[in-house]
N, C-alpha and C positions, 0 to 999 in steps of 0.2 A: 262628300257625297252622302254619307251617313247618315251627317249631323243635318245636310238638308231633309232629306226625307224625315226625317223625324220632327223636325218643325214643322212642316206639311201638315205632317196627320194631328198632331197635339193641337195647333195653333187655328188647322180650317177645321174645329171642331168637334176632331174623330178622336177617341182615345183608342191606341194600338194595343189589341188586346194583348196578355200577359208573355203567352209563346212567341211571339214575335220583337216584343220588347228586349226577352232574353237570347234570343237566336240574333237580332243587331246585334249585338252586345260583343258575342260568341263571334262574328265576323270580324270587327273590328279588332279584339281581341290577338285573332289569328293576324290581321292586316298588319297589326303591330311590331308581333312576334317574327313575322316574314321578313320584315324591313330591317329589324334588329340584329336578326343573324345574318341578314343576308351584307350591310352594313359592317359586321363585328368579322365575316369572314373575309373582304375585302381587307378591314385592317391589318389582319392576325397575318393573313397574305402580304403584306406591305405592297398592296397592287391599288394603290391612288392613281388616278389617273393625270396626267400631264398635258395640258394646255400646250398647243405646238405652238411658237412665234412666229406669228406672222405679220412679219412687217406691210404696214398699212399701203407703201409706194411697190410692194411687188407686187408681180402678178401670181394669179392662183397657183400653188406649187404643183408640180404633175406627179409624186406621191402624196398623196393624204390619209395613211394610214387605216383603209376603211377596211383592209382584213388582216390589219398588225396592229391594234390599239394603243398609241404612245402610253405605259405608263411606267413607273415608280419600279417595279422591281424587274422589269423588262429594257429598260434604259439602263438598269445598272445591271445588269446581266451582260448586253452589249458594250456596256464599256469595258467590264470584267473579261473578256471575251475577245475584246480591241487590242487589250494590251497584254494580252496573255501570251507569252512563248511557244506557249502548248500547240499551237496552231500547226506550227512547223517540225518537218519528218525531227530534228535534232535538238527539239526546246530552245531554240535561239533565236530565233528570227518573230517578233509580233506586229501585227500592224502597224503599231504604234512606234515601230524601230526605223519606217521610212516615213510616218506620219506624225512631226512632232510640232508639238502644241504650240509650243516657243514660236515657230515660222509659222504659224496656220496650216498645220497639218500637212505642211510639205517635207523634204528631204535637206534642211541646212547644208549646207556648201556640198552637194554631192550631187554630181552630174547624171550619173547616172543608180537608178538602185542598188543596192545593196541586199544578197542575199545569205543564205545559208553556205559557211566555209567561205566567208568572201566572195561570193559569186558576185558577176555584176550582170546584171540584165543590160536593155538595148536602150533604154528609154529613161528619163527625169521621171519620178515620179510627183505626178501630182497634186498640187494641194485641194484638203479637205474642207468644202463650208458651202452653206448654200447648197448642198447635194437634190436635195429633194425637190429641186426646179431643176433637176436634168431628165434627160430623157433617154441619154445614153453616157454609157462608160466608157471610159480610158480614152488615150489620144485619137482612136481610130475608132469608137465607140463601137467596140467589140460587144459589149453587153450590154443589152437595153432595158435591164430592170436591177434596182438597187439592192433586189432581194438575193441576185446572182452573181454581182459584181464580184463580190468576196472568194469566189470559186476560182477566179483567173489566180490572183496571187497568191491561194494558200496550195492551188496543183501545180503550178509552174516550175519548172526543175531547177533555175535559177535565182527564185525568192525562197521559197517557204517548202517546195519540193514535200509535199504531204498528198495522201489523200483523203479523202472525205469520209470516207468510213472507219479510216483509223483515226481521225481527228474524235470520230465520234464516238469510237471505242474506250480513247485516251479521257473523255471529258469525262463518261459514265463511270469509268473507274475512279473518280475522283471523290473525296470525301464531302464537297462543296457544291458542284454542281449540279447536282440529282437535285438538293435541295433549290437551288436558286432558278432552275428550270420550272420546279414546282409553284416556286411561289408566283414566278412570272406568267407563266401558261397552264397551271393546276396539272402538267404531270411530270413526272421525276424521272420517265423516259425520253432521253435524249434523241432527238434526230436531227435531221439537215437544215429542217424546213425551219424548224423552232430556233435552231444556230441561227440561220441565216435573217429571219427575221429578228431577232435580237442585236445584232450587229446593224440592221438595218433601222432597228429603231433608235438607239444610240447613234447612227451618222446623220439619220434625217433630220436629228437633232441638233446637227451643228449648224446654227445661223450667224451668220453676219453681218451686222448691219445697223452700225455704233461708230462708224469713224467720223472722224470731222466730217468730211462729202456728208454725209448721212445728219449731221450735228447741222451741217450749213444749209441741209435742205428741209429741214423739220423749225428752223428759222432760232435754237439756241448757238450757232457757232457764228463766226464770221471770218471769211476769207481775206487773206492779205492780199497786197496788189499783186505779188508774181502768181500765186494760188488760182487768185482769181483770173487773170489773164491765162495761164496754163491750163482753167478751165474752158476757158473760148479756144483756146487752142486743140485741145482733147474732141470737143464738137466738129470744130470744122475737120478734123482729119482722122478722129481713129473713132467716131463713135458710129460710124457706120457697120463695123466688125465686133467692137464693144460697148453693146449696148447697155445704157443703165434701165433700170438701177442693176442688174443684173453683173454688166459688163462684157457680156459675152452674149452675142447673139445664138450660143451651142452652134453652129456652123461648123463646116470643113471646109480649110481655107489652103490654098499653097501660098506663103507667104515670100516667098522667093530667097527660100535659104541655098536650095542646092539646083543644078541645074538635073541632073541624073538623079533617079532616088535606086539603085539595085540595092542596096543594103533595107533600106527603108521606105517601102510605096507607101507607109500611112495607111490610109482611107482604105485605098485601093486592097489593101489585104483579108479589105473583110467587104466589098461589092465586088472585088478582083474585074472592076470596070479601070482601064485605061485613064478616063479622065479623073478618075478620083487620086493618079497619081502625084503624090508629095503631098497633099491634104491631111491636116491634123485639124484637130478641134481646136476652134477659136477659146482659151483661154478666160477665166475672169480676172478682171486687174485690181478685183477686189486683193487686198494686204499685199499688193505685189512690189510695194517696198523690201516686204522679209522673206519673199520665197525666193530668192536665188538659189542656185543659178538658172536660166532664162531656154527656153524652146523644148521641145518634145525631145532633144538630144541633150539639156543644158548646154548648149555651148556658149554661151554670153555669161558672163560673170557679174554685170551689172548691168543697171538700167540703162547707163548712158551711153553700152557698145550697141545695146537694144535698140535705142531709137538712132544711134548712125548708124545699125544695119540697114533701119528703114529710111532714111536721108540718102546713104549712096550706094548699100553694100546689097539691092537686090539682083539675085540673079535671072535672068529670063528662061523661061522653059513653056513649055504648051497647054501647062494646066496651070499656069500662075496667076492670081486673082486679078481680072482686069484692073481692080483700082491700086495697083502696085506696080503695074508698069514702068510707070517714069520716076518711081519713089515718092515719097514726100519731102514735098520742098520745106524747109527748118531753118531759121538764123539760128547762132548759137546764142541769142538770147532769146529764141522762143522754145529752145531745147532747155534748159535751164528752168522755162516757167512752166513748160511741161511735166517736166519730174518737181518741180512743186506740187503742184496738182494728184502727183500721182499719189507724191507720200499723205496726201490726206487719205487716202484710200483706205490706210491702216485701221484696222479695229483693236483697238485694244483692249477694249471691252473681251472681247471675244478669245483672245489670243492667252489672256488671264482666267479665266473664267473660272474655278476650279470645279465645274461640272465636268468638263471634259478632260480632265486632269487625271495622270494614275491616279488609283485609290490607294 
């Protein structure tokens, strides 16, 4: 802009008289200075900002970070933060103790959570990826912002049993996180808000979307004949509930596990409407080769008792998903080219990644 006006005056004729030559000068000067420190305090911060991943076949995500800016020392804050003990009343229990990397941020062969002194909660816990295309949380999508999720499992008396202002007493006293708070958000005073978007930036961050399926549709992989068949099988019968690329349409579905639910309404516990009885959230099948075990109770141990629960073992009740009725009909050789299909689902891009890895 400078250098235009200055060719302006020189070039159509005018010479700029001398105080004004020096007063540019003097702007530019400062414009420089401005950009440099402002520039050198970003680095000195390690607060770079981060490019979120977004795969070109999803749809727009329903966080985008427009008042928690993805960067550099705020993702590692929330990871620092993920796998931290400290969360819980007893330094034992971290996010990261039911969300492991290994299974895509699921719970490896545990049916149901694992808490503080061995407690066990009511429910599988879920795996972590693609968060940031949801719109609610947990099975029964108790919480519908990712910035609050984290509140369920670190006050619950059977995971983490903490509270929230001693979490945040615990963090301030610490010789480490004053500073890393600082560097992330410019102050070295701790609160809930700054916790919780920090955690929130670090899971928003977990994408997936690297496996074969993903290789075979971006046109570098290619599918074998059962893969491929398992994939026209997956359309005609479960991609009504699992949508791609997704795989989940986030729905509450009763899938006809149980005919009664008193132990567990699901849905229903948090509309405490009747028909939302037995309704849990439709699942992603993204990596769901490695997240066993299977249902908002884990009760299936593998894929293959999964889809013959859905071949013969549903049960009928009043809120059960019409298209589950009469089951799905399955030879045992299109069950077979189904769970081909599925295990391309796996990212293992993802699963490896060592961003999301303790530090």
């Amino acid at each position: 802009m400078f250098r235009k006006l200055w060719m302006h005056l020189h070039f159509g004729g005018m010479h700029p008289p001398l105080d004004l030559y020096f007063n540019m000068n003097k702007i530019i000067l400062i414009f420089i200075l401005v950009v440099s420190i402002y520039s050198c305090k970003r680095e000195d911060c390690n607060d770079a900002i981060i490019s979120f991943n977004q795969p070109a076949t999803f749809p727009p995500p329903v966080y985008t970070f427009q008042n928690n800016e993805l960067t550099q020392s705020g993702f590692e804050l929330g990871r620092k933060l993920f796998y931290d003990p400290i969360l819980s009343k007893d330094n034992t229990i971290s996010c990261g103790s039911c969300h492991q990397q290994v299974v895509a941020f699921a719970h490896g062969e545990h049916k149901l959570s694992h808490g503080i002194k061995g407690l066990l909660g009511t429910r599988n816990s879920p795996a972590l990826f693609n968060i940031a295309w949801q719109n609610a949380f947990f099975w029964d999508g108790g919480s519908n912002s990712i910035e609050v999720q984290p509140v369920g499992p670190i006050t619950n008396p059977v995971e983490m049993d903490e509270t929230i202002s001693n979490v945040i007493s615990k963090l301030q006293s610490t010789s480490y996180y004053p500073s890393m708070f600082q560097n992330a958000f410019g102050k070295d005073t701790i609160t809930s808000q700054l916790m919780l978007r920090a955690l929130a930036q670090f899971m928003a961050a977990m994408v997936s979307a690297d496996s074969k399926y993903d290789q075979y549709k971006n046109g570098t992989a290619t599918f074998n004949s059962d893969e491929l068949n398992g994939y026209q099988i997956f359309r005609q019968h479960c991609e009504s509930c699992h949508k791609e690329p997704l795989f989940t349409d986030l729905s509450y579905r009763n899938n006809g596990l149980d005919i009664a639910f008193g132990r567990d309404a699901g849905r229903a516990q948090i509309t405490l409407l009747p028909l939302d009885s037995g309704k849990f959230k439709v699942p992603s099948l993204r990596n769901i080769a490695v997240t066993s075990p299977y249902m908002h109770d884990g009760r299936f141990n593998s894929l293959s008792l999964v889809i013959d629960h859905y071949r013969t073992g549903i049960k009928q009740s009043t809120t059960l998903d019409s298209q589950l009725i009469s089951g799905i009909s399955l030879t045992a050789a299109e069950k077979l080219a189904l769970l081909s299909f599925l295990n391309t689902l796996t990212d293992y891009t993802f699963i490896n990644d060592k961003r999301f890895s303790e530090q």
